[in-house]
Backbone and ligand atoms as CSV (ligand in chain L), in Angstrom:
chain,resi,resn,atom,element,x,y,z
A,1,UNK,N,N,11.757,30.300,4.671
A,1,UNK,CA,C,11.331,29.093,5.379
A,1,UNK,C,C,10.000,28.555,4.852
A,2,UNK,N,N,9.105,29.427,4.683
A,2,UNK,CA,C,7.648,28.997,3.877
A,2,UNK,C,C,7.733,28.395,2.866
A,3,UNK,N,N,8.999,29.077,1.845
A,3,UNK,CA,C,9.299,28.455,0.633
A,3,UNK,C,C,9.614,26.910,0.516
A,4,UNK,N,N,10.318,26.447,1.687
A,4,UNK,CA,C,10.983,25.033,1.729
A,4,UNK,C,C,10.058,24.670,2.269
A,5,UNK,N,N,8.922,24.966,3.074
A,5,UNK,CA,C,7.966,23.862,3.546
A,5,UNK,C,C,6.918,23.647,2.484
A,6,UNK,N,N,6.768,24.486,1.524
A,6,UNK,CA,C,5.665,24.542,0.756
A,6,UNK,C,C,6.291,23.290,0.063
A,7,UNK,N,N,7.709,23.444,-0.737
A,7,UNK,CA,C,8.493,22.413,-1.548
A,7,UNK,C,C,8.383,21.384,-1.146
A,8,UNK,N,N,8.484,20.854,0.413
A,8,UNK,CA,C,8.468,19.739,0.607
A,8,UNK,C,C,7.610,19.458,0.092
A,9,UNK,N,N,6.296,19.472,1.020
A,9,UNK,CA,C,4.963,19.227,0.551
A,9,UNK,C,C,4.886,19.021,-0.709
A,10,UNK,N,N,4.954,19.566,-1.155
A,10,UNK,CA,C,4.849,18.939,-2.920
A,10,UNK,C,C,5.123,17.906,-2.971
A,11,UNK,N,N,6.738,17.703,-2.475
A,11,UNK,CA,C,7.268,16.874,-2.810
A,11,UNK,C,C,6.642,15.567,-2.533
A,12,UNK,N,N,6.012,15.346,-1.122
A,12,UNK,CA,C,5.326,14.764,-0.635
A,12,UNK,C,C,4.329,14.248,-1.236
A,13,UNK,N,N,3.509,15.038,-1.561
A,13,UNK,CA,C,2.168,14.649,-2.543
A,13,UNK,C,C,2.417,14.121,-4.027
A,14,UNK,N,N,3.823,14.588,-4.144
A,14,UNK,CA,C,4.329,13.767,-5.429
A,14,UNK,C,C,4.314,12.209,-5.214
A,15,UNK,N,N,5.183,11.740,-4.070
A,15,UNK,CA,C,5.724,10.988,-4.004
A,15,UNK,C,C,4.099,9.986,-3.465
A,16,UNK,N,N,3.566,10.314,-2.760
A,16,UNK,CA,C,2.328,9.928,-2.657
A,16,UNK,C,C,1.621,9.383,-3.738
A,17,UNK,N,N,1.200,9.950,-4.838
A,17,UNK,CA,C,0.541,9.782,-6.119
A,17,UNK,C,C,1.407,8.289,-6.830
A,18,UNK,N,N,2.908,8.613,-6.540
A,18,UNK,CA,C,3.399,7.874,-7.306
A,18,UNK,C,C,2.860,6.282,-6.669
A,19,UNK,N,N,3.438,6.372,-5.453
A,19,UNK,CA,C,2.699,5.152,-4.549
A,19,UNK,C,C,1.849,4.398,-5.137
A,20,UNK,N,N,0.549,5.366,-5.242
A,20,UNK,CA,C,-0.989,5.068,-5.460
A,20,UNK,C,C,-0.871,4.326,-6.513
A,21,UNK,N,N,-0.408,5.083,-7.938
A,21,UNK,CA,C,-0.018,4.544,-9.098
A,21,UNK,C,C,0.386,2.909,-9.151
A,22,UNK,N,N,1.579,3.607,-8.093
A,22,UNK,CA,C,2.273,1.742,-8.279
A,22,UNK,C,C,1.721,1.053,-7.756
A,23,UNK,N,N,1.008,0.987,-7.171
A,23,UNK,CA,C,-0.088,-0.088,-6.397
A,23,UNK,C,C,-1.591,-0.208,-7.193
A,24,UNK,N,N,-2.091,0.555,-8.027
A,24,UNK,CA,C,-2.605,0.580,-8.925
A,24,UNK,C,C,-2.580,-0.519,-10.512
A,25,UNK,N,N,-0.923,0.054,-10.500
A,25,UNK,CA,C,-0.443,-0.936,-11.121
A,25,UNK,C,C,-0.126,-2.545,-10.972
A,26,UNK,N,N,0.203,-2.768,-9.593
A,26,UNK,CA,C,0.089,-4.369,-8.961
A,26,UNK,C,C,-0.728,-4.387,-9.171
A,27,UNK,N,N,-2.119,-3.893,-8.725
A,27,UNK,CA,C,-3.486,-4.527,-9.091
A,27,UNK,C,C,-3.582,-5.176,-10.061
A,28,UNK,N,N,-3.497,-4.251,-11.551
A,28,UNK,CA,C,-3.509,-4.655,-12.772
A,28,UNK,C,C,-2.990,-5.916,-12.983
A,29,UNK,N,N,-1.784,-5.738,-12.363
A,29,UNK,CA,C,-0.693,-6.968,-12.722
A,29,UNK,C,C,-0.548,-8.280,-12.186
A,30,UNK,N,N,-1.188,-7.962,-10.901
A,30,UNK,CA,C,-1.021,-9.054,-10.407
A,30,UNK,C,C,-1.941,-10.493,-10.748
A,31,UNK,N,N,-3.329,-10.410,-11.790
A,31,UNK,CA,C,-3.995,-11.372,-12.028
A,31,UNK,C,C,-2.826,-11.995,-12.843
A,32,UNK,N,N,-2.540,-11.251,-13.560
A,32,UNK,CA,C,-1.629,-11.596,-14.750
A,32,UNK,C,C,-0.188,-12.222,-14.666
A,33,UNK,N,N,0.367,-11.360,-13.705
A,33,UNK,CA,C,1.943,-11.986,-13.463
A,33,UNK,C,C,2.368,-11.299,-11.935
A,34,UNK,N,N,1.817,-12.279,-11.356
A,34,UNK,CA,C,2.055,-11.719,-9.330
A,34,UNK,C,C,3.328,-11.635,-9.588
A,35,UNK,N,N,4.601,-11.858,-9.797
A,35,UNK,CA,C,5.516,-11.456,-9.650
A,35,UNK,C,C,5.966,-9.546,-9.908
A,36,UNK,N,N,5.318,-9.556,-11.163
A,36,UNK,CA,C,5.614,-7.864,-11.487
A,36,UNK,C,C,4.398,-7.084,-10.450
A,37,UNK,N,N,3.693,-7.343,-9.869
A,37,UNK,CA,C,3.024,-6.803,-9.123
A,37,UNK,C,C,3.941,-6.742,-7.963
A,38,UNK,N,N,4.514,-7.587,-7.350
A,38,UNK,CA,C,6.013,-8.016,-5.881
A,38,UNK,C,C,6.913,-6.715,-6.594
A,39,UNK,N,N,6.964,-7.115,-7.647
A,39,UNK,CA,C,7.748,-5.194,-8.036
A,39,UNK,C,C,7.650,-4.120,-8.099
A,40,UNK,N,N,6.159,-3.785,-8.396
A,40,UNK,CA,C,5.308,-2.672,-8.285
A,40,UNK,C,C,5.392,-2.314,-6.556
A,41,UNK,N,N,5.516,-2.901,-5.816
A,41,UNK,CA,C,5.274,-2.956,-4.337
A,41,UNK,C,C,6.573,-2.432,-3.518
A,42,UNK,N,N,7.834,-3.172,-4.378
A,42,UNK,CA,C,8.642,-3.021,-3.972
A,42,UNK,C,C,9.419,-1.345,-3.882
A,43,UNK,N,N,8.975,-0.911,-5.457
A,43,UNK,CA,C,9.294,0.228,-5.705
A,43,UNK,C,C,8.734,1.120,-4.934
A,44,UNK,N,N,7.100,0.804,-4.382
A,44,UNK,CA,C,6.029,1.877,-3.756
A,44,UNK,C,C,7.337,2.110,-2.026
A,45,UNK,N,N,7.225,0.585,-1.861
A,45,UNK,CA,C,7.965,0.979,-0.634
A,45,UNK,C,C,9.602,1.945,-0.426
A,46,UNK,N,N,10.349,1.729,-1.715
A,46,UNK,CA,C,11.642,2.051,-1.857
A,46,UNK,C,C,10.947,3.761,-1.824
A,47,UNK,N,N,10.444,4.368,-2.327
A,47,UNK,CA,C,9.809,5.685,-2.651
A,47,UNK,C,C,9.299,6.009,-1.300
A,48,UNK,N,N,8.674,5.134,-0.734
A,48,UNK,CA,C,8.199,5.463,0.141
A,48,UNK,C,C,9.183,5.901,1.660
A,49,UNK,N,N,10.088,5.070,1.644
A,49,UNK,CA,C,11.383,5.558,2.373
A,49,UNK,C,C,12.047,6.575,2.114
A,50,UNK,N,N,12.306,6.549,0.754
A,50,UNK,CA,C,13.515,7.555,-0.013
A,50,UNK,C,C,13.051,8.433,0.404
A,51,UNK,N,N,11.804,9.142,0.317
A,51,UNK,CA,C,11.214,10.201,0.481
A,51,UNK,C,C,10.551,10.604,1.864
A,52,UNK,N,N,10.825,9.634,2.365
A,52,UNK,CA,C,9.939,9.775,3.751
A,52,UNK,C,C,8.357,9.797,4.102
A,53,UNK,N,N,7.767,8.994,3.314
A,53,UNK,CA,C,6.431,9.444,2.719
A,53,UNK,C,C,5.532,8.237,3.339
A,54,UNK,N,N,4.661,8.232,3.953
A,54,UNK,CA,C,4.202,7.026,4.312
A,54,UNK,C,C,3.131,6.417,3.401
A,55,UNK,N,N,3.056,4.878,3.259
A,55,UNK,CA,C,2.000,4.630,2.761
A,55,UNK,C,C,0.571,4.903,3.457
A,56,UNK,N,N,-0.541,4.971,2.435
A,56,UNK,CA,C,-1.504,5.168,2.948
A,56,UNK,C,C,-2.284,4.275,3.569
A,57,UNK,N,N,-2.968,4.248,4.651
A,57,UNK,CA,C,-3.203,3.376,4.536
A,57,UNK,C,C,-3.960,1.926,4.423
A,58,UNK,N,N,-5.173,2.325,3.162
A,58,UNK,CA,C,-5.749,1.651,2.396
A,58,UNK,C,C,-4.816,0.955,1.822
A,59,UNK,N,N,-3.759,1.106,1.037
A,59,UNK,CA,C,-2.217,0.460,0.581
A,59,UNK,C,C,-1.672,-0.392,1.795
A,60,UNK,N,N,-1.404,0.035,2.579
A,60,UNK,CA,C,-0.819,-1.098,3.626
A,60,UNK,C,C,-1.501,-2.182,3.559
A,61,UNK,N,N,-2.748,-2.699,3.794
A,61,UNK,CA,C,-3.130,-3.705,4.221
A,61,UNK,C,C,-2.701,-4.499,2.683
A,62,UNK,N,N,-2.517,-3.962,1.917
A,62,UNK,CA,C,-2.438,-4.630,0.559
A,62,UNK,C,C,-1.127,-5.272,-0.112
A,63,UNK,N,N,-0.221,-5.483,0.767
A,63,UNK,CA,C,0.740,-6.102,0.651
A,63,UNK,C,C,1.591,-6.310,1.729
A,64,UNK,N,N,2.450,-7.371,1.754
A,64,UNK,CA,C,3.000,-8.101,2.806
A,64,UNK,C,C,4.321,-7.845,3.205
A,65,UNK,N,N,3.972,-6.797,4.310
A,65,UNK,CA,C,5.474,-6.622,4.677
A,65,UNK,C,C,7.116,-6.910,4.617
A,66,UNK,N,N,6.870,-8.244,4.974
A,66,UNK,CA,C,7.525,-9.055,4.748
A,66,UNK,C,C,8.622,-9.769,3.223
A,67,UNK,N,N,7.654,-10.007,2.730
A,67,UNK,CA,C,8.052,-10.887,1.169
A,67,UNK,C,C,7.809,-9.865,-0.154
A,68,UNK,N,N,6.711,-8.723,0.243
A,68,UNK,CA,C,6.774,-7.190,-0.449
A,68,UNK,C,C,5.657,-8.297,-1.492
A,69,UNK,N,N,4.515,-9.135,-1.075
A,69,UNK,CA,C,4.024,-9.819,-2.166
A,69,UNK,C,C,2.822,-8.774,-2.130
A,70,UNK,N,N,2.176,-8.601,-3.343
A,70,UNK,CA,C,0.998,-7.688,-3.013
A,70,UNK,C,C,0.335,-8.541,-2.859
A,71,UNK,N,N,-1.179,-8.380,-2.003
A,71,UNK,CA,C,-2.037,-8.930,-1.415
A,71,UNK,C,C,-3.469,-8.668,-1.797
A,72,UNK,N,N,-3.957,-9.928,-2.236
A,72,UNK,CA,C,-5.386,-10.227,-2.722
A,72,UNK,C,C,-6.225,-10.700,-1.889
A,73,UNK,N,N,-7.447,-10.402,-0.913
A,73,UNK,CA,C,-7.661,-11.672,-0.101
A,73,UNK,C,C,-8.440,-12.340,-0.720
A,74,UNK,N,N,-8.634,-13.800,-0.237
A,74,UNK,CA,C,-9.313,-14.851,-0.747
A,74,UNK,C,C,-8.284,-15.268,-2.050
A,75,UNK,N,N,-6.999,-14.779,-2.451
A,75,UNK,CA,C,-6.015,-15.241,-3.309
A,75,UNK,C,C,-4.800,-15.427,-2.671
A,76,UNK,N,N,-4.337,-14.399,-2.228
A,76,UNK,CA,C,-3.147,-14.800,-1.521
A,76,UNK,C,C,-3.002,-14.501,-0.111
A,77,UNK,N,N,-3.727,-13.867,0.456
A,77,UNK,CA,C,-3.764,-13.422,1.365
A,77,UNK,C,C,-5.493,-13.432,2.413
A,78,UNK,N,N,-5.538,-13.607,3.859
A,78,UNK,CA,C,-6.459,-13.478,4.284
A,78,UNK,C,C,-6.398,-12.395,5.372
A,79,UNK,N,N,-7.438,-11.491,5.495
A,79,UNK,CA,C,-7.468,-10.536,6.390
A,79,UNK,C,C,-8.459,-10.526,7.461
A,80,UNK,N,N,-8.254,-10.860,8.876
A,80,UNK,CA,C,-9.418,-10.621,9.167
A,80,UNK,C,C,-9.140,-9.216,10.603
A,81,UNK,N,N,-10.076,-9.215,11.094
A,81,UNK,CA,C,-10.110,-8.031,12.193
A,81,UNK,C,C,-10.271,-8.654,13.635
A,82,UNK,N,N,-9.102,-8.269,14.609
A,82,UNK,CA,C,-9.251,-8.573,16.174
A,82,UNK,C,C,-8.758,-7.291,17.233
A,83,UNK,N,N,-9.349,-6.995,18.255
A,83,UNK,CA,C,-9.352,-6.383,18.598
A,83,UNK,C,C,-8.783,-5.087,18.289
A,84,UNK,N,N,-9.235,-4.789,17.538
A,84,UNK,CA,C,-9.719,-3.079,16.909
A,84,UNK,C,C,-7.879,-3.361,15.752
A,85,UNK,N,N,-7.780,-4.285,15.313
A,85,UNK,CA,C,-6.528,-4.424,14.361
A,85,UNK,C,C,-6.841,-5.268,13.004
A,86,UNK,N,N,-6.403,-5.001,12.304
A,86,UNK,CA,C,-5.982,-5.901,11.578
A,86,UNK,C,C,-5.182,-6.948,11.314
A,87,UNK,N,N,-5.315,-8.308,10.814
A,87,UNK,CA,C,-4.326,-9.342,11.113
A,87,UNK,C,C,-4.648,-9.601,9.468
A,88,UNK,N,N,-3.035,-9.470,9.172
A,88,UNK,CA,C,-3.158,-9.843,7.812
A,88,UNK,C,C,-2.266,-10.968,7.258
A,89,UNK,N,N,-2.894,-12.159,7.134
A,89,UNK,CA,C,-2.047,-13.583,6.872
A,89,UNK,C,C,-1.565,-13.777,4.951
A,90,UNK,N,N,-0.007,-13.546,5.061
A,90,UNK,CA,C,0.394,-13.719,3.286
A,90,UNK,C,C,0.500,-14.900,3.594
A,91,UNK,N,N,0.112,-15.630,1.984
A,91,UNK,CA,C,0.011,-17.162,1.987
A,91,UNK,C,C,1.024,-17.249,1.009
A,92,UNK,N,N,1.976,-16.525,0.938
A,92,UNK,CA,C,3.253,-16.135,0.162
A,92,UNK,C,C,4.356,-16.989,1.095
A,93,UNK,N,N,4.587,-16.195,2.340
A,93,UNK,CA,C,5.228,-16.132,3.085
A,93,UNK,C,C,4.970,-16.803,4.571
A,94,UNK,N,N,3.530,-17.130,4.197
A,94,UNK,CA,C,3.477,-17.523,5.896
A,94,UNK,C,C,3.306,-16.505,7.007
A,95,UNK,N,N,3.785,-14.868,6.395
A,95,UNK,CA,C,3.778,-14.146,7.235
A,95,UNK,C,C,2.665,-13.131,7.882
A,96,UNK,N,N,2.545,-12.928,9.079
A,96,UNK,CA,C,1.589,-12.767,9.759
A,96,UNK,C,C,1.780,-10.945,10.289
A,97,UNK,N,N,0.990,-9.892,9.450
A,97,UNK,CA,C,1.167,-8.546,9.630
A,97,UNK,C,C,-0.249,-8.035,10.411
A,98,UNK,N,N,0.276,-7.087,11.623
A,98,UNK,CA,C,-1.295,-6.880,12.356
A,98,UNK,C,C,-0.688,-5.035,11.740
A,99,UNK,N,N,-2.081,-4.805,11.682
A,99,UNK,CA,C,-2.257,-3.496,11.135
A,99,UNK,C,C,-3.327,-2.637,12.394
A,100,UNK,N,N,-2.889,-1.245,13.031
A,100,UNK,CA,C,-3.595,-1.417,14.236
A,100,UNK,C,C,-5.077,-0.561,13.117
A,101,UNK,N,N,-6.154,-0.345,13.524
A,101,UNK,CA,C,-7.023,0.066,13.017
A,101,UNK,C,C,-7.645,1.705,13.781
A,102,UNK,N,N,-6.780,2.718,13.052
A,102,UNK,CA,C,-7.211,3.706,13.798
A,102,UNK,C,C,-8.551,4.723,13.162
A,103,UNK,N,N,-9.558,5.042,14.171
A,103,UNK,CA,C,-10.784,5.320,13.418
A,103,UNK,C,C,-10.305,6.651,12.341
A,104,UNK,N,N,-9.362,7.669,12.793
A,104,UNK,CA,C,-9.246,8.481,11.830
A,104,UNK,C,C,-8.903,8.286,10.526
A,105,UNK,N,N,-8.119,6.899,10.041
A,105,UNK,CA,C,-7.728,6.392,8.910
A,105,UNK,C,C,-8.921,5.529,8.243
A,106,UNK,N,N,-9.809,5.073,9.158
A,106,UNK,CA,C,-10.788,4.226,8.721
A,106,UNK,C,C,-11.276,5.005,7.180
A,107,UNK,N,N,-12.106,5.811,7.511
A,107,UNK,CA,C,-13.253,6.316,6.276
A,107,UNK,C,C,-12.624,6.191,5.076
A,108,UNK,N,N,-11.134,6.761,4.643
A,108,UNK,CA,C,-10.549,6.762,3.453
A,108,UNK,C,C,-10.093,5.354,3.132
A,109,UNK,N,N,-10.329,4.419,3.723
A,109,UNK,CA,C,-10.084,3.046,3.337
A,109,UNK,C,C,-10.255,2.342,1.849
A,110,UNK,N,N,-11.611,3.009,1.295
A,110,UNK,CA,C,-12.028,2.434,-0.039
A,110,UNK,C,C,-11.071,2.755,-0.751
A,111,UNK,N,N,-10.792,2.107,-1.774
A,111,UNK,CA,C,-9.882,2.489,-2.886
A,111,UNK,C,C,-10.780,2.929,-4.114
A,112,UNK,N,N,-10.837,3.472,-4.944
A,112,UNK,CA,C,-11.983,3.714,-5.846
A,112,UNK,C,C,-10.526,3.821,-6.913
A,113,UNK,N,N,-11.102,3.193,-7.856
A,113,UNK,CA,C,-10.230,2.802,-9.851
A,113,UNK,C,C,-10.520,3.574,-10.189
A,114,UNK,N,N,-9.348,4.468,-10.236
A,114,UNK,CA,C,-8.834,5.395,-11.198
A,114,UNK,C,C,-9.469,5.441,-12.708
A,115,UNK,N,N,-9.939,6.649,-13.014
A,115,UNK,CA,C,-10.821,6.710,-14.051
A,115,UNK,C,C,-9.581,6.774,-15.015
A,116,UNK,N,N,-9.168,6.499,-16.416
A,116,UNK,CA,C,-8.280,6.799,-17.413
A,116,UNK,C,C,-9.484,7.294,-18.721
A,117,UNK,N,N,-8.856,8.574,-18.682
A,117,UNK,CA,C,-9.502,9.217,-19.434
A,117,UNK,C,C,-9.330,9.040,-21.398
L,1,ZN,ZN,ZN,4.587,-12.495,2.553
């Protein structure tokens, strides 16, 4: 039984990394061609189901539920904060995502760029 919980977990933290990556990668992409970034997003989420894995969530606020557009604010997207949530407006879609804001998720919020060695 230890054995299969340890496996999951892995598996988990695999599938996690990959996430990060692909949203990493929208970043990149999206100055360049917002569309392959909407793909990068799409995949994070497909992984993110397949596997059962949740996004993190510094990643959530960063793309739009909805239309799967990744999200820039002051480009495509505006975010602001109401009662202890997030309200996140895609200017993709029109669509309107509240994100609740829980203090234990707060601190890991920053995203910090991946060093490539
Ligand atoms: Zn949208």
């Amino acid at each position: 039984m230890k054995n299969f919980r340890g496996r999951k977990e892995k598996q988990a933290s695999i599938a996690k990394e990959r996430i990060e990556k692909l949203f990493s990668e929208a970043e990149d992409a999206f100055s360049k061609e917002p569309k392959l970034a909407r793909r990068y997003v799409e995949l994070a989420r497909k992984i993110s189901t397949r596997t059962n894995t949740r996004i993190p969530f510094a990643l959530k606020r960063k793309f739009c539920k909805k239309c799967n557009a990744y999200l820039v604010p002051g480009k495509n997207a505006r975010i602001r904060t109401k009662n202890k949530a997030l309200i996140i407006a895609c200017l993709e879609c029109n669509g309107v995502s509240k994100l609740p804001l829980k203090n234990k998720a707060g601190k890991k919020a920053q995203t910090q760029k991946t060093q490539h060695l």
